[in-house]
Every structure is written in structure tokens, then in C-alpha cells.
NUMIRO-363198 format. One record per residue (C-alpha): residue number from 1; x, z, y. Coordinates in pm, 1 decimal. Layout:
<atoms>
- k_east_up_north
- NUM_X_Z_Y
...
</atoms>
This chain:
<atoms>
- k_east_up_north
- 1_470.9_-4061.1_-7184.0
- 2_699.0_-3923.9_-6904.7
- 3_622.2_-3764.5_-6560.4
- 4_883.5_-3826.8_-6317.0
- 5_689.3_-3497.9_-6140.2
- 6_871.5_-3111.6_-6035.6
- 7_492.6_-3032.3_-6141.4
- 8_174.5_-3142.9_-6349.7
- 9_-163.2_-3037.8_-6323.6
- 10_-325.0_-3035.9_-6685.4
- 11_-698.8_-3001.2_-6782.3
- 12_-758.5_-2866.5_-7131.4
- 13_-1113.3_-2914.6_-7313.8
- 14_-1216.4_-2840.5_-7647.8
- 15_-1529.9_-2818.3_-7864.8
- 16_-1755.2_-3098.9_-7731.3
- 17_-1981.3_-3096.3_-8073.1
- 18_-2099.8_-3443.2_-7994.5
- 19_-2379.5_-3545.7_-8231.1
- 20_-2606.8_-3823.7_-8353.3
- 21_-2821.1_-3732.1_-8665.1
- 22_-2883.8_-4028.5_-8969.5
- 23_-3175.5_-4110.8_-9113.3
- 24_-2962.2_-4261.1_-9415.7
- 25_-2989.2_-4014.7_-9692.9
- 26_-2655.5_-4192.1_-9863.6
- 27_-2488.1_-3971.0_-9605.0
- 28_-2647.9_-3638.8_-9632.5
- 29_-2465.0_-3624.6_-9983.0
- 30_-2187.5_-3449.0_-9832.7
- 31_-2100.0_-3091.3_-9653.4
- 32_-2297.1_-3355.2_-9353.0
- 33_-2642.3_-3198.5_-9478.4
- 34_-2518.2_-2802.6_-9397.0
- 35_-2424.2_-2928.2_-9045.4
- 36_-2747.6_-3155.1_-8973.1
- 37_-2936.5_-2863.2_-9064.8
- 38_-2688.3_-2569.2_-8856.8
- 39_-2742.5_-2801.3_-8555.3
- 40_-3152.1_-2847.7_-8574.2
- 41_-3163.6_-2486.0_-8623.5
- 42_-2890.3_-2369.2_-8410.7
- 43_-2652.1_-2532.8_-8260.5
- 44_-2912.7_-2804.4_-8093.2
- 45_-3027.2_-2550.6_-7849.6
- 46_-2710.0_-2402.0_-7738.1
- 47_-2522.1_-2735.1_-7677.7
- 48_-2519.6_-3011.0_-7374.9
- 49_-2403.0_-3365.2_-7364.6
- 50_-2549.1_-3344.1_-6930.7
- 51_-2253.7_-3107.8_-6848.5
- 52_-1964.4_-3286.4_-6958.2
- 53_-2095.4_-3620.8_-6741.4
- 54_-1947.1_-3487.0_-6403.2
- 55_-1556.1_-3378.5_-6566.8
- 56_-1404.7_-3718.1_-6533.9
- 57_-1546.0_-3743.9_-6175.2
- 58_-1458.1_-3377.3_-6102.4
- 59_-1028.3_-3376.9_-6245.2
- 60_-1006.5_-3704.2_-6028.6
- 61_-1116.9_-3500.6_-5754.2
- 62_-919.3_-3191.9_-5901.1
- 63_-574.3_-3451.1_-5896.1
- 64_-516.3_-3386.5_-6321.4
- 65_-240.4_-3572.0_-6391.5
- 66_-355.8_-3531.1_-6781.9
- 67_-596.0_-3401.0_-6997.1
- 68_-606.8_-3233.5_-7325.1
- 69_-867.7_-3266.3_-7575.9
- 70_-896.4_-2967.7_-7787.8
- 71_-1025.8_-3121.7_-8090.6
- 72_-1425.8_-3050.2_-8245.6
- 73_-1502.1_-3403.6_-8052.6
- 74_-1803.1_-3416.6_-8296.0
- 75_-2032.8_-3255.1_-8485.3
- 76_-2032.0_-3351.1_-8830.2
- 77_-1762.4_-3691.0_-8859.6
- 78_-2045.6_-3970.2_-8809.3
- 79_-1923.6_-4265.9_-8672.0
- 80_-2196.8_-4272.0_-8457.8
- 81_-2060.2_-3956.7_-8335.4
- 82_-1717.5_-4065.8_-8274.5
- 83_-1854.8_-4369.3_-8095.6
- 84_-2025.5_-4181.8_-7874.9
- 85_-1744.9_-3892.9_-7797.1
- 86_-1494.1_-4234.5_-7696.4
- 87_-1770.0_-4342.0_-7456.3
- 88_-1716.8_-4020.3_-7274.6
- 89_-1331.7_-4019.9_-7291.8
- 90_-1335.0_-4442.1_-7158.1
- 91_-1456.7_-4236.2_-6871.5
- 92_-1175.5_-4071.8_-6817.5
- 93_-915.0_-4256.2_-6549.3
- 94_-650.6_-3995.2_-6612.1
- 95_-410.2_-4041.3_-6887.1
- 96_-523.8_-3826.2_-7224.0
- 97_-420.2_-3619.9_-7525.7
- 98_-618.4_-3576.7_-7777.3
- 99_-584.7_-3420.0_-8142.2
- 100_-873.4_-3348.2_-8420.6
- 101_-1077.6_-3013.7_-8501.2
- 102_-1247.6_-2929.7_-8813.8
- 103_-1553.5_-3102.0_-8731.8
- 104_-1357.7_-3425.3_-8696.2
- 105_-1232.7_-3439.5_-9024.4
- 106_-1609.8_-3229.8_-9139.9
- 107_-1631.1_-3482.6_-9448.3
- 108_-1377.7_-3528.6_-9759.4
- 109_-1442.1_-3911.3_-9660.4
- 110_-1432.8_-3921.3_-9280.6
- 111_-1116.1_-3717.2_-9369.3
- 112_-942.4_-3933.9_-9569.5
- 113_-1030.2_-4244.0_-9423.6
- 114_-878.5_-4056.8_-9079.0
- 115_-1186.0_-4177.9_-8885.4
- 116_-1063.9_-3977.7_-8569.4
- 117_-798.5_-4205.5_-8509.0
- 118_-956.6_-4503.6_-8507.7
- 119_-1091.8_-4412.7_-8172.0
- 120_-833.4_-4151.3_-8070.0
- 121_-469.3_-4267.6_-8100.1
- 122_-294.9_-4122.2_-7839.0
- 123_-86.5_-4379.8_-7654.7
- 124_298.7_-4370.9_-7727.7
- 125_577.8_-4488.6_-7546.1
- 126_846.2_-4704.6_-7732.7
- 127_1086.2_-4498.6_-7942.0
- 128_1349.2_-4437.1_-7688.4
- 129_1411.8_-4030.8_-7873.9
- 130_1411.6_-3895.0_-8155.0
- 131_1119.6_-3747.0_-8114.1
- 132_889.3_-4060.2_-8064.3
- 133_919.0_-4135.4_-8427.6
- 134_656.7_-3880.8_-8498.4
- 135_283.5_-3947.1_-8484.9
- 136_-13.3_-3757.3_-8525.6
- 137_-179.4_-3987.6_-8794.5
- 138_130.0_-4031.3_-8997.2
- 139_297.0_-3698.3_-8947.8
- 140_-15.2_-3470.8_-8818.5
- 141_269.9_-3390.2_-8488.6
- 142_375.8_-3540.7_-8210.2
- 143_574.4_-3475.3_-7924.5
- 144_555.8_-3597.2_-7517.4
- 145_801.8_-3510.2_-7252.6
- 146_566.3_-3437.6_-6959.5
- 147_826.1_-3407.3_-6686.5
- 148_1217.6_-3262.7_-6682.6
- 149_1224.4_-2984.8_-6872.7
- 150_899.3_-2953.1_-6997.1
- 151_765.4_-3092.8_-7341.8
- 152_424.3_-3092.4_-7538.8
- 153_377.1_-3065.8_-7865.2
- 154_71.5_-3171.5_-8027.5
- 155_-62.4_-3028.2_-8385.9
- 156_-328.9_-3161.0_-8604.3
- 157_-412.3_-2868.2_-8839.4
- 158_-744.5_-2991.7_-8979.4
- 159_-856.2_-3101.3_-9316.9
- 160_-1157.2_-3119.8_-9527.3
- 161_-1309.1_-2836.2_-9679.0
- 162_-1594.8_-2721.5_-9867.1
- 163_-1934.6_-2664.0_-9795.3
- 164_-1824.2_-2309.6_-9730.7
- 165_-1521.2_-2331.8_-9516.3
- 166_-1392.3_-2449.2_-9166.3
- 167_-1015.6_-2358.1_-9243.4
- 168_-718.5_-2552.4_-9084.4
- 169_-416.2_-2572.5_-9280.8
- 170_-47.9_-2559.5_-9071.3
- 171_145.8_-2711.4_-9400.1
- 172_492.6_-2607.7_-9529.0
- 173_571.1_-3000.7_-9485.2
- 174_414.5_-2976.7_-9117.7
- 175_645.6_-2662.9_-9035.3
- 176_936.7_-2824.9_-9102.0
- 177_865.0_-3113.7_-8874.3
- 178_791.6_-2900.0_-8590.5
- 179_1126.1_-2751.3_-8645.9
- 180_1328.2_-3063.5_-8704.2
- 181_1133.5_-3137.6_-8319.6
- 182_1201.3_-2842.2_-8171.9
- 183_1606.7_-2910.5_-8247.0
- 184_1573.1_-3204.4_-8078.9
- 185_1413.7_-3098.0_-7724.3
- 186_1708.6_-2902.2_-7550.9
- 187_1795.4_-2592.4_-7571.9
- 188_1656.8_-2528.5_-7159.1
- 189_1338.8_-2688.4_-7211.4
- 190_991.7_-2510.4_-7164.5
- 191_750.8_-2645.0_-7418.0
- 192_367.1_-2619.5_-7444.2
- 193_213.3_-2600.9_-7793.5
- 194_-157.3_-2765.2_-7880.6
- 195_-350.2_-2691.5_-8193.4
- 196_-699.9_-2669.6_-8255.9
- 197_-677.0_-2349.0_-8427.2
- 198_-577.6_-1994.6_-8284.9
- 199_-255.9_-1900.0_-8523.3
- 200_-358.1_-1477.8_-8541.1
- 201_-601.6_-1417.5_-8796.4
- 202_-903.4_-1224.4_-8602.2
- 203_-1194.5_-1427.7_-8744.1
- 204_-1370.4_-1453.5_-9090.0
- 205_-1119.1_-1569.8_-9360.2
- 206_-1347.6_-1899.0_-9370.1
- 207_-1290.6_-1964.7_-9030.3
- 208_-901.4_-1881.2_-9033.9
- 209_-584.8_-2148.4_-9026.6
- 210_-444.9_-2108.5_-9323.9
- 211_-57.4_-2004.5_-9310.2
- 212_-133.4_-1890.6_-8949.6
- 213_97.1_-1602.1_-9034.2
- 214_393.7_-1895.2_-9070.0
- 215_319.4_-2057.7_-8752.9
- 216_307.6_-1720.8_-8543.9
- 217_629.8_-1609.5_-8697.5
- 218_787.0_-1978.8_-8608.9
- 219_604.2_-1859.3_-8249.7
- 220_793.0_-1491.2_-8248.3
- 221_1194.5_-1694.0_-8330.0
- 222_1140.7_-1980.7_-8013.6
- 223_1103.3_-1852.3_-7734.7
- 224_1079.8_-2231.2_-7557.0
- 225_729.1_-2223.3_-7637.5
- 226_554.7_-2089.1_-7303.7
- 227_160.0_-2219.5_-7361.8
- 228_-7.8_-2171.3_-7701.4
- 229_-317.5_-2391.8_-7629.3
- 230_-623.7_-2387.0_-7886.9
- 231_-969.5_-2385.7_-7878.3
- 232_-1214.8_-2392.7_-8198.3
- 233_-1354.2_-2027.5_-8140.2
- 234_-1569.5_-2110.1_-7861.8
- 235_-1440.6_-1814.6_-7678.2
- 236_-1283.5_-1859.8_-7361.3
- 237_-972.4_-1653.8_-7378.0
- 238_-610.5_-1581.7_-7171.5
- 239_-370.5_-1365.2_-7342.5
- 240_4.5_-1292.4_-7174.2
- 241_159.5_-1212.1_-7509.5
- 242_489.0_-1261.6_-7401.8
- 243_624.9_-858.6_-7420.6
- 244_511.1_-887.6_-7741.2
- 245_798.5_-1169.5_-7828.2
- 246_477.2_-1461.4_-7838.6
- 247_373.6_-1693.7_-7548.4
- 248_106.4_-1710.4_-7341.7
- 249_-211.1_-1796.3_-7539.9
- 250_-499.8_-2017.8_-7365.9
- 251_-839.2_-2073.9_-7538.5
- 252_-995.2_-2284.1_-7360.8
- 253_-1385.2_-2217.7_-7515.0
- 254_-1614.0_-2462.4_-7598.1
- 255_-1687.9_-2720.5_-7242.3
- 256_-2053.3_-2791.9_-7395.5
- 257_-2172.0_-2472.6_-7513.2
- 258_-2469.7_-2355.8_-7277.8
- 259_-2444.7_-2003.1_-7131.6
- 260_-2018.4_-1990.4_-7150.4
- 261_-1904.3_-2362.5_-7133.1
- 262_-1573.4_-2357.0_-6978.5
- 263_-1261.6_-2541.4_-6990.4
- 264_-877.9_-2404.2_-6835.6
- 265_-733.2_-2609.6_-6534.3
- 266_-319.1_-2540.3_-6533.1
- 267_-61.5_-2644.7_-6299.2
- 268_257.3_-2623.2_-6493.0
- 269_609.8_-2564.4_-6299.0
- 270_946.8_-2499.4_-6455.7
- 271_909.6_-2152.6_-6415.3
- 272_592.6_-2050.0_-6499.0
- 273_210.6_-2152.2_-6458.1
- 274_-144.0_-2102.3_-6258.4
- 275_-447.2_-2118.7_-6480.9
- 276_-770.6_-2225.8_-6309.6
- 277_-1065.9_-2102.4_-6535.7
- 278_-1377.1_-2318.0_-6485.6
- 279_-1708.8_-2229.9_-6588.0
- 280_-2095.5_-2427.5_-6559.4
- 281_-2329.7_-2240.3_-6362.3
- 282_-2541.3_-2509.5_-6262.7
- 283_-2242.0_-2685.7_-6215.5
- 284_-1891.0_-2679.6_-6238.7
- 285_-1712.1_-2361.8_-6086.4
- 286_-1372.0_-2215.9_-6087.1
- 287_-1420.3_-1803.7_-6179.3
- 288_-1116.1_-1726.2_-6251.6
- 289_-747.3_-1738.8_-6111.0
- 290_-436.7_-1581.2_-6271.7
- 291_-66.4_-1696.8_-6240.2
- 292_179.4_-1641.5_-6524.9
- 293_583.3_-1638.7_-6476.9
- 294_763.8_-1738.3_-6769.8
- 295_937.6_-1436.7_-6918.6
- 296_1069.4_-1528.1_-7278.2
</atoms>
């Protein structure tokens, strides 16, 4: 992927929680039971498939020239779940990104049969750099250049866990790739950063990415890395942490959760970035405008 552009105009959505429930009790022998039963009680009535039916219609109208997708596609791993989440992204006429959240890999199985990438493998342009050698499914990074002098680099921090835990791991092995990429982007290059997780540690331990503390110190020594992009809390967030020696962190929130759905609209320039927040109320509406200039 390469954007022969001076700008780009990126949607970012996260936390979709599609889900299908089975009647085949095979599958309920898993962590898949705790999450049937979270979303009859819970999660059923807070969460909308109808609101997500007018974004592909809405960024052609909006001129996206990509979209992110923030990872949590489903709710518990079902294929049935998956199937239905790719219906919804087929939708989609503008070229995509997408990585894996927790509930994507939610099963030890779905996990390790890497069931999210049989219907989400981001398309990848011949090796022509270094860089394209890496893929998500083999190496759990990746790296685009979206137009001169601006990268994105793509993270998949989820695993399986137990019955207790939604923790993301950012790996030893998967720290030193990102480095060995970030040597190869030069030195004057702006780069945006997409994980599922958050990398500060302000949520139960449970619900934490484990070695967070690695990835924000990697964070604090490269100061190329403009956009931290996440989602996974389901709190819509913009944070300018840039005095403080980090970049500019986006959560985007959850874009199906009823009562704060919302998902972050940013054009991108080589010297800094607008952020469009967009919020259902009834429908679609932007709420919130705030530019950022890169400082780091």
C-alpha cells in the first residue's frame, strides 16, 4: 500500500462485538460459555449491529481514503461471528486495515488456529522494502507507507487467556521487530502506531497489556511516532501527550456501543493532524473538532 497523496483522510473503528450465539454445546466447553452468558445479561442490551450499517455509505461520502479496524470484530471467536463481521467490512469500498482484539482470539482454539485471518488478511503489496517482509499472521506486525513521509505500523497484541483475563501481550520477540522496522523507515518520517490495547496501565490488571511498561518506554526513545491509535476500553479518548516525551494518543471507543458509540475521523498532513470525533445520536454526528501540530 502507497498513497501518492500530500494528505490522507483515515477513519479509525474499534470494538464492533459482533455476535451470533450456538446452540452446539461442543462449543460452550470453552471461556465461549462466560461470554454467551456476559452478552445475554449484559452486553446484549448495550450493543447495535443497526448503527454500523450507514459507516461505509457515510466515509464514501466523508472522502476516507482508508480505514482502520481497531480489533474486538467479535464477540466471543465463532465463526459465525467472523462471517458475519466480513459481511460488514465487503461493504466497505475504501481500502482497509484491520488487526485482532482480545475477543478475536477469545478461545485457546480460535487462537491458535488464527481464525481472524482467515477473513482479515490485510492486503500487501509485493516486497519492494524491507519492511514488506513482515506480516501480521506470521510476525503479529506489519508496516504500510501511507504517503511520503508518513508510515503505519500495525500491532497484533492479542492472545488467549483464561476464563479470567482479557490481557494482550506486546512480546520481547514482538519488540524487537518493531525496532528492527522502525530502523528501516527514515530517520524524517512521521509514523502512526495501531494496537488494540492502550500501552499505560490505568485499568484492572486483568484487563491490562502485559509489558505495556516496554512498549511505552520504546514510545518515550522515538519520537517518529506521532498517533498512538487503540481502542479496547470502550472509552472514547484524545490525549496530546507529547510535552510529556509520548505521542498523541487516540481511543477511538467502541462504534457499536449504545449511549457513547463513536469512532475518530483524522486527516493526516506531514506536519501534524485534525481529528474529527463522531458520535450516534440518532445518527451519525461529528461533536468534536481539535487539530494537533506535531511537536516531538
Amino acid at each position: 500500500m502507497g498513497y501518492n497523496l500530500a494528505t490522507m483522510r483515515i477513519a479509525h473503528i474499534s470494538d464492533f462485538h459482533y455476535t451470533r450465539l450456538t446452540a452446539n454445546p461442543l462449543r460452550l466447553f470453552s471461556k465461549r460459555l462466560m461470554g454467551h452468558v456476559n452478552w445475554l445479561f449484559a452486553r446484549k442490551h448495550n450493543f447495535s449491529e443497526e448503527i454500523l450499517e450507514p459507516l461505509p455509505t457515510l466515509f464514501q461520502e466523508l472522502g476516507v481514503d482508508l480505514v482502520l479496524l481497531g480489533g474486538d470484530l467479535t464477540t466471543t471467536a465463532l465463526l459465525e461471528e467472523f462471517e458475519v463481521a466480513n459481511r460488514f467490512v465487503k461493504k466497505l469500498k475504501t481500502p482497509w486495515i484491520a488487526i485482532p482484539g482480545n475477543h478475536d482470539t477469545y478461545t485457546y482454539n480460535s487462537h491458535r488456529n488464527r481464525h481472524f485471518y482467515r477473513y482479515f488478511t490485510n492486503k500487501r503489496p509485493s516486497i519492494s522494502h524491507p519492511v514488506d517482509f513482515f506480516t501480521l499472521k506470521d510476525h503479529q506486525i506489519e508496516a504500510y507507507r501511507l504517503f511520503d513521509g508518513t508510515w503505519l505500523v500495525a500491532l497484533d497484541v492479542s492472545r488467549a487467556t483464561n476464563l479470567y483475563s482479557s490481557r494482550g501481550l506486546f512480546s520481547e520477540k514482538q519488540e524487537e521487530r518493531l525496532i528492527e522496522i522502525l530502523s528501516l523507515i527514515p530517520a524524517t518520517d512521521s509514523i502512526l502506531l495501531l494496537c488494540h490495547y492502550p500501552f499505560f496501565q490505568n485499568d484492572r490488571w486483568r484487563r491490562n497489556l502485559e509489558r505495556g511498561d516496554a512498549l511505552q518506554a520504546l514510545l518515550e526513545n522515538e519520537p517518529r511516532i506521532r498517533l498512538f491509535l487503540h481502542g479496547h476500553t470502550h472509552r472514547r479518548t484524545m490525549a496530546d501527550l507529547q510535552p510529556s516525551g509520548l505521542p498523541i494518543v487516540l481511543d477511538s471507543g467502541s462504534c457499536a456501543q449504545l449511549g457513547r458509540a463513536s469512532w475518530n475521523l483524522i486527516d493526516i498532513n506531514s506536519s501534524g493532524c485534525k481529528v474529527d470525533v463522531y458520535r450516534w445520536l440518532d445518527k451519525w454526528n461529528c461533536i468534536e473538532e481539535q487539530e494537533f501540530t506535531w511537536k516531538r
